[in-house]
N, C-alpha and C positions, 0 to 999 in steps of 0.2 A: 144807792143800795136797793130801792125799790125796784127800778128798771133790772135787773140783775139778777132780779129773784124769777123772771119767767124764764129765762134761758141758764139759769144754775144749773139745770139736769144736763145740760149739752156740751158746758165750756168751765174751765174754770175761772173765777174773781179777776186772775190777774191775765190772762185770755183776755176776756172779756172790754176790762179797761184801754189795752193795748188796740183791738179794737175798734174802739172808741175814741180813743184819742186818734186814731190816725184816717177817721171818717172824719170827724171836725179839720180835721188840716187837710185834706182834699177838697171838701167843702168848701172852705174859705178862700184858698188860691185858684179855685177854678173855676173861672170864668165863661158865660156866656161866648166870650170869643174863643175863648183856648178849646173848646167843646165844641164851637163849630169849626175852627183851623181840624180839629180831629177828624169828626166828621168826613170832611170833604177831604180829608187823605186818604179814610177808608175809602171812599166812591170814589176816587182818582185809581186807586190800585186794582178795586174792583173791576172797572173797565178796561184798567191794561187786559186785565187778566181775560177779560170775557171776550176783548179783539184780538191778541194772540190767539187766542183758541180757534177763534171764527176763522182768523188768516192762514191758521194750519190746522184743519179738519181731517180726522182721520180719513187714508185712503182707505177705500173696498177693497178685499180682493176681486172681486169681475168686478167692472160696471157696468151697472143695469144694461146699458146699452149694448156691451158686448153678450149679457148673459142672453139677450133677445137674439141676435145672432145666430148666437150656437144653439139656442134652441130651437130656432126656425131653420138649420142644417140638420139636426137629430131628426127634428121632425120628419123636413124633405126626405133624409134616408130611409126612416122607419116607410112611409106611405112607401118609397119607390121600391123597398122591399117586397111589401105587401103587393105590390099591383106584378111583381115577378112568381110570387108564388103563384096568383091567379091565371096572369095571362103567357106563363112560361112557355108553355108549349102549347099553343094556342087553340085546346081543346077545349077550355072552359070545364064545362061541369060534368066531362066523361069521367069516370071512375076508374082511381091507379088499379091496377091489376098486374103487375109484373112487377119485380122485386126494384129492378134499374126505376122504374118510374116511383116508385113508394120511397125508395132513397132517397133521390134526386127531391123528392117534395119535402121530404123529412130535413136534407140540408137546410133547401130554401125558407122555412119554416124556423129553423134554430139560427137562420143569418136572422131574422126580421128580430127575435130576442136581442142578440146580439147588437143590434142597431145600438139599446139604451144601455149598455153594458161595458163599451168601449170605456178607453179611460180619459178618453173628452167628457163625456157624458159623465162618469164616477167623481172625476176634478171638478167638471159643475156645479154638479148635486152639493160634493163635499165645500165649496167654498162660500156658495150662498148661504149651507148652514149653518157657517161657520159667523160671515158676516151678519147673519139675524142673530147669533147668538152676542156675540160682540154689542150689537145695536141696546138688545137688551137689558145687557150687564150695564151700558152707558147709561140708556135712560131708566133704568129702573121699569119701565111698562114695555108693552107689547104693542101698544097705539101706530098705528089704526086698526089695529085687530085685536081680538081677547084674548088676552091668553092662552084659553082654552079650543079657541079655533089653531091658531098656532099648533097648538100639542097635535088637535087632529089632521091636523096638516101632513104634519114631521111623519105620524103614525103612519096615515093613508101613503105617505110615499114609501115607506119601510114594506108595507103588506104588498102594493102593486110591485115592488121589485122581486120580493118574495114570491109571490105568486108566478112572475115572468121567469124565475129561475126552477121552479116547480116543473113548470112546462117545458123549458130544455131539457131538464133530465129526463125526464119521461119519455121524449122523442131523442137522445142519448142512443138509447140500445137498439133501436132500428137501424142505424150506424154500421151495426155490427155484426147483425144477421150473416148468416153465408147467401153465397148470392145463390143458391139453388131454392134458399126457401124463399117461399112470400111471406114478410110482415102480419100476424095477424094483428088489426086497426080496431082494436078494443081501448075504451077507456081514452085515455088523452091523445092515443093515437087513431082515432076517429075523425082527426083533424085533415088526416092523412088521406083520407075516401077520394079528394076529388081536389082540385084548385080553388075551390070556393067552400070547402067544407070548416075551414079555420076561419070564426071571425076574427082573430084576433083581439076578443076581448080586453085582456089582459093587458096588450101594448097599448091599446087607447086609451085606457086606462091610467097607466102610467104614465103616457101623455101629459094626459089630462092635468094630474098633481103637479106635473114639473112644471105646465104653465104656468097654473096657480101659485104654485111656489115660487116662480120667475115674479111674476105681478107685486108677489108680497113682498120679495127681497128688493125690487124697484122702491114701491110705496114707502117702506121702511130706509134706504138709505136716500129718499127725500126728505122725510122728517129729520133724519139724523144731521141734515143740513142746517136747522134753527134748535133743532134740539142741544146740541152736541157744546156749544159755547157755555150755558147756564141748566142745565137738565132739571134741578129742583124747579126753576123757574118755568119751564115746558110745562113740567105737572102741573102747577099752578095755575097758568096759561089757559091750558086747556083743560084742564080738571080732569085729568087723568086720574084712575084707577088702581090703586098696586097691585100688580097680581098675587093669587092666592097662595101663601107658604103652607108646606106639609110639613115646617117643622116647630 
C-alpha cells in the first residue's frame, strides 16, 4: 500500500497491482539467455535490413558523371556562341552601324542566352534539384555543405537565370525594328555597339552556379552512398548538424 501511494495521482489501485504482478512474472521467467536469444534477433534483422538497403540504393536521376557531361557540352556551346558574336564578321571591334548588322548581332547575342535555356539545360538544372532535394529528406542534413550555402546556391542560380532572361528581352525588340531604321543601342542594348561590346556577364555567371551546382549534386550522391543504408547512424558518424527549422 505504501509503494502505491506515490503513483495514486497517475493510475488507479487495481491498475496499479495488475502491473505489478505482471512485472514479477517477466522478471522471473526471463532469463539472461532468453534476453540475449532477443537481442541478437534484433541485430540479426537489423542487418538484413541495413544490406538490402545498401544492395538497392536509390538511383539518381543524372549521375554525376553524366551531369558533367552535359555540362561540359552547355558550356562548349555557350563559349562557341560567344566567340560567334565576336569574330562573326571578322571586324572585331568596328561599330554596328547599319540596321542588317545591329540585327544580325542582336540574334547572335539572344542565341548565346539561349545556349542555357534549351530543355537539356532546363532538365539538368531540374533533376539535380530534384536529386539534392531527395538526398536531404533522406539524410535529414545537407553534409557536406550547410544548409545555408545550399539555399544560396538554389537562390544564386534562380537570379543568374533570371538576369540571362532580363537580357533576351531587352534585345527582343531590336528583332523588330523596320529595316529602314537603325536600332538606337541605349541601355542593354549597348551590347549591340561592336562584337566585343557584350561581355557576357550574365552567362558566366550562370555558368559559373551550374558548375558549382554540378559539384555539389556529385559530393552529395557520394555521401548518399554510406549514408543511405542507416542515415540516423551517418549523423552520428559524422556529427552532423540538423538543419535550421522555421517552423
Amino acid at each position: 500500500m505504501r509503494s502505491y501511494r506515490y503513483v495514486s495521482r497517475f493510475m488507479s489501485y487495481r491498475r496499479y497491482y495488475t502491473l505489478r504482478a505482471k512485472f514479477h512474472y517477466y522478471r522471473r521467467y526471463l532469463n539472461s539467455v532468453t534476453l540475449m536469444v532477443v537481442f541478437m534477433g534484433v541485430c540479426l534483422v537489423t542487418t538484413v535490413w541495413v544490406g538490402w538497403r545498401a544492395m538497392n540504393p536509390t538511383v539518381p536521376r543524372v549521375h554525376p558523371q553524366a551531369a558533367q557531361v552535359r555540362m561540359e557540352m552547355l558550356s562548349y556551346e555557350a563559349h562557341r556562341r560567344m566567340g560567334a558574336v565576336r569574330h562573326a564578321d571578322g571586324r572585331g571591334l568596328t561599330p554596328f552601324t547599319t540596321h542588317a548588322r545591329i540585327v544580325a548581332g542582336a540574334q547572335r547575342a539572344m542565341q548565346v542566352r539561349q545556349a542555357l535555356q534549351v530543355p537539356v539545360s532546363l532538365q539538368l538544372q531540374s533533376d539535380m534539384l530534384a536529386d539534392i532535394a531527395d538526398y536531404i529528406g533522406m539524410a535529414g542534413v545537407c553534409a557536406p555543405y550547410p544548409c545555408e550555402k545550399v539555399s544560396e546556391y538554389i537562390q544564386t542560380l534562380h537570379e543568374a537565370s533570371e538576369r540571362s532572361m532580363q537580357v533576351h528581352q531587352a534585345l527582343q525588340p531590336v528583332l523588330e525594328v523596320p529595316e529602314d531604321v537603325v536600332p538606337e543601342l541605349e541601355g542593354e542594348r549597348s551590347r549591340l555597339a561592336h562584337g566585343w561590346a557584350d561581355d557576357f556577364g550574365d552567362v558566366h555567371a550562370h555558368l559559373w552556379i551550374l558548375h558549382d551546382l554540378r559539384r555539389m549534386h556529385a559530393n552529395m550522391m557520394y555521401q548518399s552512398s554510406y549514408r543511405e543504408p542507416w542515415p540516423l547512424m551517418g549523423r552520428v558518424m559524422y556529427r552532423d548538424q540538423l538543419p535550421h527549422s522555421h517552423w
